[in-house]
C-alpha positions as CSV (number, residue, x, y, z in Angstrom):
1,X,-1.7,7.6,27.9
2,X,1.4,7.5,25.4
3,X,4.3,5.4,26.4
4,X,7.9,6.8,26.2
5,X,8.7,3.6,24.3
6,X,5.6,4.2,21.8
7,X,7.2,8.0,21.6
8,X,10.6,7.4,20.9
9,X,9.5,4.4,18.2
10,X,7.5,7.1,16.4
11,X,10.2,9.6,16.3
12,X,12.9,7.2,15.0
13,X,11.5,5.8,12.9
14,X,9.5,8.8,10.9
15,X,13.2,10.5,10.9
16,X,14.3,7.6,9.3
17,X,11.3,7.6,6.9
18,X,12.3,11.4,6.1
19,X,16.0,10.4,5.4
20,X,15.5,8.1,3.2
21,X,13.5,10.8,1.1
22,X,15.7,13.4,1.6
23,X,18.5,11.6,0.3
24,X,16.9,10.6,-2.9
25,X,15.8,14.1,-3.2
26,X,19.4,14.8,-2.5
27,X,20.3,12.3,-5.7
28,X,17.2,13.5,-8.2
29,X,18.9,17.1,-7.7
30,X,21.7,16.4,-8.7
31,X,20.4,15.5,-12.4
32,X,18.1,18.7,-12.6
33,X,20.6,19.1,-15.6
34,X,19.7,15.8,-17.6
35,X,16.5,15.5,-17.2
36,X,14.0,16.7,-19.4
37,X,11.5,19.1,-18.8
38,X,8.5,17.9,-18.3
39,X,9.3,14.4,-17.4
40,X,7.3,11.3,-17.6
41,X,5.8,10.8,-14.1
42,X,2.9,8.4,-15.4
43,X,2.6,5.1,-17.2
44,X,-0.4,3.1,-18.1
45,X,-1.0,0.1,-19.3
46,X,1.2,0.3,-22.4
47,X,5.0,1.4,-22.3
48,X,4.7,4.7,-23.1
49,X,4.2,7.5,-20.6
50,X,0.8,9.3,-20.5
51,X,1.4,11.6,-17.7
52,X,4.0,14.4,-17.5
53,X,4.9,17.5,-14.6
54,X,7.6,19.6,-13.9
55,X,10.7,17.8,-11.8
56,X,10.0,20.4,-9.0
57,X,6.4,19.3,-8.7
58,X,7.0,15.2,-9.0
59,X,9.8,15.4,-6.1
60,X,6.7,17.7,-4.0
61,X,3.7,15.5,-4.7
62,X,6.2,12.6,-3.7
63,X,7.2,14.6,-0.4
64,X,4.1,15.2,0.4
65,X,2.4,11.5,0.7
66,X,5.5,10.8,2.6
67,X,4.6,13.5,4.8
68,X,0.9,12.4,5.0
69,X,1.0,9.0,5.4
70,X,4.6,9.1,8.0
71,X,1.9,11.8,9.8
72,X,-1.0,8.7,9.8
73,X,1.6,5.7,11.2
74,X,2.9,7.7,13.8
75,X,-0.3,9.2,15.0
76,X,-0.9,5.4,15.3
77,X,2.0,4.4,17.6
78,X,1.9,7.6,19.2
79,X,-1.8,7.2,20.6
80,X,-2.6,3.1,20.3
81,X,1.2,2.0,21.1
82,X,0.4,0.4,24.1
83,X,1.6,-2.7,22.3
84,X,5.1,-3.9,20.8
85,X,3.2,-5.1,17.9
86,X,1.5,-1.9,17.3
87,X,4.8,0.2,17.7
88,X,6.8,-2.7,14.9
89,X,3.7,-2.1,12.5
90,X,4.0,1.8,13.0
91,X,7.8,2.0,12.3
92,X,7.6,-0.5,10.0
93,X,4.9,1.2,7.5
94,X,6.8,4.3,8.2
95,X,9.9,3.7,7.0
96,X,8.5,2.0,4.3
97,X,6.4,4.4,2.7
98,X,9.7,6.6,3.2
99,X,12.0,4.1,1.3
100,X,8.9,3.4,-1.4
101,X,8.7,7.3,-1.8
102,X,12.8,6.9,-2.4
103,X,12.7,4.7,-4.7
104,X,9.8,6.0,-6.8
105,X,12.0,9.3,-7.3
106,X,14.8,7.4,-8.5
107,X,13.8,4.8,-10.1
108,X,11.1,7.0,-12.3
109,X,13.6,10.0,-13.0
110,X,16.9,7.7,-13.1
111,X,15.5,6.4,-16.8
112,X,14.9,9.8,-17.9
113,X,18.4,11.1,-17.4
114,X,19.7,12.2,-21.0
115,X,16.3,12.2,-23.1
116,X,15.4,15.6,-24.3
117,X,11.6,14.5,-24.7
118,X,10.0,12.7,-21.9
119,X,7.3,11.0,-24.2
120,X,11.1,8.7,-25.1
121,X,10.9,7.5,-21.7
122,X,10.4,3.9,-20.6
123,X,9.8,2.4,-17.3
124,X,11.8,-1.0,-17.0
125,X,10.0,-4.1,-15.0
126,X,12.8,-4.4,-12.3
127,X,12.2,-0.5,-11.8
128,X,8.5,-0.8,-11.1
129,X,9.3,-4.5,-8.9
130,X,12.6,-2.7,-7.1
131,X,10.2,0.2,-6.2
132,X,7.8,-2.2,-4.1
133,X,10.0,-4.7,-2.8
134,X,13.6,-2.4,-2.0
135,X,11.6,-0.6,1.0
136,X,10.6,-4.4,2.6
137,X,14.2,-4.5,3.7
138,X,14.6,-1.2,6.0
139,X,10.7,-1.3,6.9
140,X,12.0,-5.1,8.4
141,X,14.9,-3.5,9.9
142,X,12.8,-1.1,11.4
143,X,10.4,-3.9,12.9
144,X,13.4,-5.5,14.4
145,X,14.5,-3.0,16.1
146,X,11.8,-1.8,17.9
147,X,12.1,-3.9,21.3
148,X,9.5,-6.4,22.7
149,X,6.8,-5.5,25.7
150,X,7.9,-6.0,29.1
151,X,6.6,-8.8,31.4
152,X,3.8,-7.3,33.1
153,X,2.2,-9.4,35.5
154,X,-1.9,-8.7,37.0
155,X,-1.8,-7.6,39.8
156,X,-4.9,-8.4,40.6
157,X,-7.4,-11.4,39.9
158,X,-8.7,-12.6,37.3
159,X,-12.4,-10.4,36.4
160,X,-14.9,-12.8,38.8
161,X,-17.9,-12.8,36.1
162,X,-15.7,-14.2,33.0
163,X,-16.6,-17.7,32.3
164,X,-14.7,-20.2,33.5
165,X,-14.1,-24.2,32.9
166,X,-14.0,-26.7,36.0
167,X,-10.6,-28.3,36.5
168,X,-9.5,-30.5,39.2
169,X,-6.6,-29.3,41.3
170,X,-4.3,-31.4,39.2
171,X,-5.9,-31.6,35.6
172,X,-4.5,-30.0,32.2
173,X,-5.9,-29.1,30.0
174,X,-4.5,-27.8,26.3
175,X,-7.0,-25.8,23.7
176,X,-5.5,-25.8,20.1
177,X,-7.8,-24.7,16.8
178,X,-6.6,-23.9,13.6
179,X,-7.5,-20.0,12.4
180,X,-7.5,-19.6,8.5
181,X,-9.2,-18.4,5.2
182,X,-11.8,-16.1,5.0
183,X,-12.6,-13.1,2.8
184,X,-8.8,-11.6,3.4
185,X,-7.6,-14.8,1.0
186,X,-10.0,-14.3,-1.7
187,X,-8.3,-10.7,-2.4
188,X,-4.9,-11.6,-1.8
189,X,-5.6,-14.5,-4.5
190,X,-7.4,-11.9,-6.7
191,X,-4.4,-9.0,-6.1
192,X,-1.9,-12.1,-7.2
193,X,-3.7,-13.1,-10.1
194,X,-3.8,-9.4,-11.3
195,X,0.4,-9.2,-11.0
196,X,0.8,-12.2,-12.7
197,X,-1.5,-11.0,-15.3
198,X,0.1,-7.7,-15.7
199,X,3.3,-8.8,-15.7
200,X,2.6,-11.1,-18.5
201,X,0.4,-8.6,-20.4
202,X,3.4,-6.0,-19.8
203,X,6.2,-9.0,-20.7
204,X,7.4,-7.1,-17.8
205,X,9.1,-10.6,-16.2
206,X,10.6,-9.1,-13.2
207,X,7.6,-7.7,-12.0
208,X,6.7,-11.4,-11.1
209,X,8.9,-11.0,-8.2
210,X,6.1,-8.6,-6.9
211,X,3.5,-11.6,-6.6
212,X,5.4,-14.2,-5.4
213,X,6.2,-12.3,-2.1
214,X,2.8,-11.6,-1.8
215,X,2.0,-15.2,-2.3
216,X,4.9,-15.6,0.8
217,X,2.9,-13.0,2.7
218,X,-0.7,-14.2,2.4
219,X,0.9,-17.9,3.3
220,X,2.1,-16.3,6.8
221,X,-0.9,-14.4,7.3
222,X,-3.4,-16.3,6.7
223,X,-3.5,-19.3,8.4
224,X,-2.6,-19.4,12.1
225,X,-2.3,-22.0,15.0
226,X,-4.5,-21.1,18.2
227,X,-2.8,-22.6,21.5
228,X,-4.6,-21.7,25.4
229,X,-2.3,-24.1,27.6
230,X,-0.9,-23.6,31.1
231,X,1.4,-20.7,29.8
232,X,-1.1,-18.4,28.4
233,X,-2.3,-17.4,24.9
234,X,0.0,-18.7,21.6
235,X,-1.1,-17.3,18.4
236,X,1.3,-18.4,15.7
237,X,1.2,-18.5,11.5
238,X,1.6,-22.1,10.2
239,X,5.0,-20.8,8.4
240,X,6.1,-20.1,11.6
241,X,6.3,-16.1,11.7
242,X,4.4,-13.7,12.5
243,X,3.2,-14.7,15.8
244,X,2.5,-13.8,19.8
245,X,2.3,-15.0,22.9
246,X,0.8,-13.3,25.9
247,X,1.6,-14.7,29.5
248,X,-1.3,-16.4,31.4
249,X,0.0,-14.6,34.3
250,X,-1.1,-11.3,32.1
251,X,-4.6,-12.2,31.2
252,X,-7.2,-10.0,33.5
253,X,-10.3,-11.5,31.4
254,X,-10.1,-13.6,27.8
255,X,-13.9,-13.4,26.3
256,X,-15.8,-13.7,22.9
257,X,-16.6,-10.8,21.1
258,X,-18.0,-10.3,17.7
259,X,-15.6,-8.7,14.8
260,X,-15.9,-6.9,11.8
261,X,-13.0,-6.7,9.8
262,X,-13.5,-3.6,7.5
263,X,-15.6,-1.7,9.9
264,X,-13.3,-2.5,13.0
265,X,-9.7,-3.4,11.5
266,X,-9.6,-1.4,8.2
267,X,-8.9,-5.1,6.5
268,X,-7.8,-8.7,7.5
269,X,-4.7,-10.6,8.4
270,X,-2.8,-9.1,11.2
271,X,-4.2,-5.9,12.0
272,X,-4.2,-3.2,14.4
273,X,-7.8,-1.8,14.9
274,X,-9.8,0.9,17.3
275,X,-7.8,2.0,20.3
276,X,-5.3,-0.2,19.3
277,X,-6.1,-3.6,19.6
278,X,-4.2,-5.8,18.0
279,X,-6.0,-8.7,15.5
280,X,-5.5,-11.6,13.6
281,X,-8.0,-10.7,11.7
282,X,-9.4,-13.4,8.8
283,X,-12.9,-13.1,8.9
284,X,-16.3,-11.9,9.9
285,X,-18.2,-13.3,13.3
286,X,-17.1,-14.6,17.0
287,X,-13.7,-14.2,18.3
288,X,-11.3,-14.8,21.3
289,X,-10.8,-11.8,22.7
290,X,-7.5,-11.2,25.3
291,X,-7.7,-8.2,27.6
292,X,-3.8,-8.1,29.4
293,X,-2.5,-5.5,31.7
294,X,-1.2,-2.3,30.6
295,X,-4.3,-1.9,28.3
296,X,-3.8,-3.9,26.3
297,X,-5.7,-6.7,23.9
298,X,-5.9,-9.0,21.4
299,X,-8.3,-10.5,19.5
300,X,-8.1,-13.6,17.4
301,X,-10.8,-14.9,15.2
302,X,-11.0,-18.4,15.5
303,X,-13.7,-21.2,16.1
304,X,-15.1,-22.3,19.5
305,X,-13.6,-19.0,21.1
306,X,-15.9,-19.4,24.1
307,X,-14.3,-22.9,25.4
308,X,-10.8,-21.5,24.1
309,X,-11.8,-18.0,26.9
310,X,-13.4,-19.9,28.9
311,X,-10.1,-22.3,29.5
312,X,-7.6,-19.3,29.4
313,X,-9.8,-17.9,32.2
314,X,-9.1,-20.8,34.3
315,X,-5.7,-21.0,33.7
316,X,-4.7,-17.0,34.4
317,X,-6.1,-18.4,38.0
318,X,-3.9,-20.7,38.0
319,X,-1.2,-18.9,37.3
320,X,-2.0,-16.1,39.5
321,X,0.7,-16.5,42.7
């Protein structure tokens, strides 16, 4: 069933997704008069343009994969936002692809303004890094915003046939492994290599901006601290952000399951996958899987996941009243 929360997220933030376009629409309008006819709305791999439409049609096919892809996120929030981290990464990816459709209309038509032939036209490197990196800042504002989940404690016990690990009425115990690497690295090392490359190929230097937050981003999500103690499940990235932490007092069973990355998560790092389920996601084989009331889960790839479930088991008992 769809939350209000998961409802209203969806709604704000595709509006603000469609603002953001309009606006720039708004702007690209009013230069109809300098711009030439066709414009340039393609470059390659040298500086000159090799692909050219009609203003009219550039601002549509622009609209349109807005449109689309606002349509995909909130179909995602609206049916899987059980979860505050589904609902950030909904908003977020909404209002991004909203402020990346912005700034690809004004950034690709605001060079053009004056020339009489389009084939004059040249695409600067802070145009092509502003275009991917300008949209972080209202996609992060948009994840902000969108509140946490509410304390929801089980009501009932913890399932009886999950596997469990024998304490003694007074004994802790702590679980900690160390989640990183995997298949998910090797492309993001690939995809920074390629910027740097192209940058330097282009002697395009601001466009090295574009790989060094990538570099930042891979760092934070992909290598993560695994924590099961007496207060639950605490997932968090060895840079200190993104992470999670779900309340033993939440947990109705914590189990191993076996994940796929592309066939269950579309990808790695932190993902959200079939039904909704949230994943840090870094590679193929067992993981520590988290099922919490209000249908909820999360799933965590990690070694030893069957001690690290088996513990969490024990210790949802424990903090059951």
């Amino acid at each position: 069933m769809t939350s209000s929360s998961a409802r209203k997220v969806v709604l704000w933030s595709s509006l603000a997704a469609l603002v953001l376009l309009a606006v720039a629409a708004i702007v690209v309008w009013s230069w109809r008069d300098d711009l030439p006819d066709p414009i340039a709305s393609h470059w390659g791999a040298g500086s000159a343009p090799d692909g050219f439409s009609s203003p009219g049609v550039f601002v549509l096919a622009i609209a349109v994969m807005v449109v689309v892809l606002c349509a995909l996120f909130g179909a995602i929030g609206w049916h899987w936002g059980s979860s505050a981290a589904t609902r950030r990464m909904a908003a977020a990816s909404s209002v991004w692809i909203g402020g990346f459709g912005a700034c690809l209309l004004v950034f690709t038509l605001g060079p053009q303004r004056g020339l009489d032939d389009a084939t004059l036209a040249r695409l600067p490197g802070w145009a092509l890094a502003a275009t991917l990196l300008l949209p972080l800042v209202p996609a992060v504002v948009a994840a902000l915003l969108v509140p946490g989940d509410r304390h929801a404690p089980a009501t009932g016990p913890v399932a009886a046939d999950a596997a469990r690990i024998a304490l003694a009425g007074g004994e802790r115990a702590v679980w900690i492994r160390r989640a990183d690497g995997g298949t998910g690295l090797v492309v993001g090392a690939i995809a920074i290599a390629g910027l740097v490359l192209l940058a330097v190929a282009l002697r395009q230097w601001a466009l090295l901006a574009a790989p060094v937050l990538l570099a930042v981003v891979f760092a934070a999500m992909f290598g993560f601290t695994v924590r099961v103690d007496a207060t639950g499940l605490t997932v968090r990235s060895l840079v200190g952000w993104p992470g999670t932490h779900i309340p033993a007092d939440e947990v109705e069973r914590a189990s191993v399951t076996e994940v796929r990355p592309f066939r269950q998560f579309g990808g790695w790092g932190w993902r959200v996958g079939r039904g909704g389920r949230v994943g840090v996601v870094l590679r193929a084989g067992d993981a520590l899987l988290v099922e919490r009331t209000g249908g909820r889960s999360f799933v965590v790839t990690v070694d030893d996941a069957a001690t690290g479930a088996a513990l969490l088991n024990t210790l949802a008992d424990r903090a059951r009243p």
